[in-house]
C-alpha angles and dihedrals in degrees: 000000000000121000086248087068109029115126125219115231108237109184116237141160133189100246123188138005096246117190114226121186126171149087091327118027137021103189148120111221138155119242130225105221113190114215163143090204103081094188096072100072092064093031091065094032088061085059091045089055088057087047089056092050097053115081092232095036108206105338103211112190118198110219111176133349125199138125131217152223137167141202130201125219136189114220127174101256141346097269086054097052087047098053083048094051083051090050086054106048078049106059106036097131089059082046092052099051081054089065100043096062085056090059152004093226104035113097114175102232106171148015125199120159134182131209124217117171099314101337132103122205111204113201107197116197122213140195107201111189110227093343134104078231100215101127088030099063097032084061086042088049085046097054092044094042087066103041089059099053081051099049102030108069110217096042145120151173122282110151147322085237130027101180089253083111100067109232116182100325128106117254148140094241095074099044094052094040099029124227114201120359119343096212119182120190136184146183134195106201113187115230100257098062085044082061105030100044108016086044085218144083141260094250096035092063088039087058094046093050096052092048103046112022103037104019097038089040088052092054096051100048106247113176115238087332149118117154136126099226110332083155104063089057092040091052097043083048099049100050095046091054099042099267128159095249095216100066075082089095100057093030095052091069114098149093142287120194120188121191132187103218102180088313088313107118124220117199134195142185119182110189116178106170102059105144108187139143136178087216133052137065109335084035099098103057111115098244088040089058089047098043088056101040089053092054085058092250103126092062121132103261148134104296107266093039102095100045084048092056093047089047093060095048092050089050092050091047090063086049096062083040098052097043094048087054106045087043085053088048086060101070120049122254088005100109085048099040089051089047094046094046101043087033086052092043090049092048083050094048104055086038087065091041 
């Protein structure tokens, strides 16, 4: 195999079963996580076990879908960018029929634009069938971008794509306007397994959260953010699914919720940024086939289904992630003693190999 198409072993292993309920699946499967850090399989199987003990499992709800990209025009002065972001608002349907000649899946679902001095930023917003929709929307945004420096007078190029998106990068913008799937999962976990198989308490985990994660995330400045490690499921998830790993840093913002209901705890992870697809570049390698087809995401259905799908089982698998940790973080020693000892029996392991 030449270097240009070597591929980098990355270890990984299907941990669970986790039980997911909602508006799109109903469903118990097992998860391939990709990592180095070998902690985080039984970290989040031990968040699948609780799924597994609760009559509705994770109910994951997804809430909107869409995926962005903006251009960026010059025009001659601020009264002119704002008549050409008129124009267009106006004439979305003629727009529309624009996108779907670039593509059978693409559908142009929204339009949002800012002005700063004499630049107009244009945010078009995608559905993208069962696509991630990167490469999909940037070729939409393409076609309509010029069209509308045919069609606006006082306008020209700036770019195809102005960082008003946003692309893997962490702002606000995408977490008040979406961009992916807006996933929101929850979990009602009777006392006893709190007890039993978190080793902690309601109100111990509710404190936490708002300590650390909101409180802690606040101080330090996070962006539309307050969890304790969304990324290290989201990444585990993505390479093993054929993901571009990059989309993390977007998808890692969200939000996790504790409350204490009569002992009873009720969990929750929002993730709004979860960009995933079951087709696309990535999609063709042989375990990432298998990996897919085993999640039940290469069925026969409407196009959309089985990204959503997808969508909804990466998001659960965070939140087994996310509980486990923040339950270890209640007791003391118990996050490093875990590390040491799983990271010790891994090194032995592959020593005896």
């Amino acid at each position: 195999m030449s270097e240009a198409h070597a591929i980098a072993g990355v270890p990984m292993k299907w941990v669970g079963p986790l039980r997911i309920s909602g508006n799109i699946a109903d469903t118990e499967t097992h998860v391939p996580l990709a990592t180095y850090e070998s902690p985080l399989w039984p970290s989040v199987g031990r968040g699948a076990k609780v799924s597994m003990l609760t009559e509705a499992g994770i109910v994951a709800t997804l809430v909107d879908e869409r995926m962005t990209r903006s251009v960026l025009v010059e025009a001659t002065d601020a009264a002119t960018a704002h008549r050409a972001a008129q124009t267009i608002e106006t004439n979305i349907d003629e727009l529309r029929d624009i996108v779907r000649g670039c593509s059978r899946f693409a559908r142009l679902i929204g339009i949002r634009h800012e002005i700063t001095a004499n630049l107009l930023f244009i945010r078009f917003e995608f559905a993208t069938g069962d696509a991630s929709g990167h490469n999909m929307a940037t070729l939409a945004s393409d076609a309509l971008l010029k069209h509308l420096l045919h069609t606006i007078p006082g306008i020209s190029y700036g770019s195809i794509s102005g960082n008003y998106c946003t692309d893997k990068k962490a702002t606000a913008i995408n977490g008040i306007l979406g961009r992916g799937k807006n996933v929101v999962t929850e979990l009602l976990i009777p006392r006893q397994i709190v007890t039993d198989v978190l080793h902690t308490t309601a109100a111990k985990v509710v404190e936490l959260n708002i300590r650390k994660n909101l409180l802690g995330t606040l101080l330090a400045g996070g962006i539309r953010s307050a969890n304790a490690h969304f990324a290290n499921m989201l990444l585990g998830f993505y390479l093993a699914t054929g993901q571009d790993a990059a989309n993390i840093v977007e998808g890692s913002q969200g939000v996790t919720m504790a409350e204490d209901r009569d002992g009873d705890l009720y969990f929750s992870c929002t993730l709004p940024n979860l960009i995933v697809g079951t087709v696309g570049n990535g999609k063709g390698l042989g375990f990432v086939e298998t990996n897919l087809t085993r999640l039940g995401c290469r069925t026969e259905a409407e196009p959309g289904h089985n990204a959503r799908r997808l969508a909804v089982i990466a998001a659960a698998t965070v939140l087994c992630g996310e509980l486990s940790l923040l339950a270890a973080q209640t007791n003391p020693g118990e996050l490093m003693r875990a590390h040491i000892q799983l990271e010790r029996d891994n090194t032995t392991a592959k020593v005896g190999a």
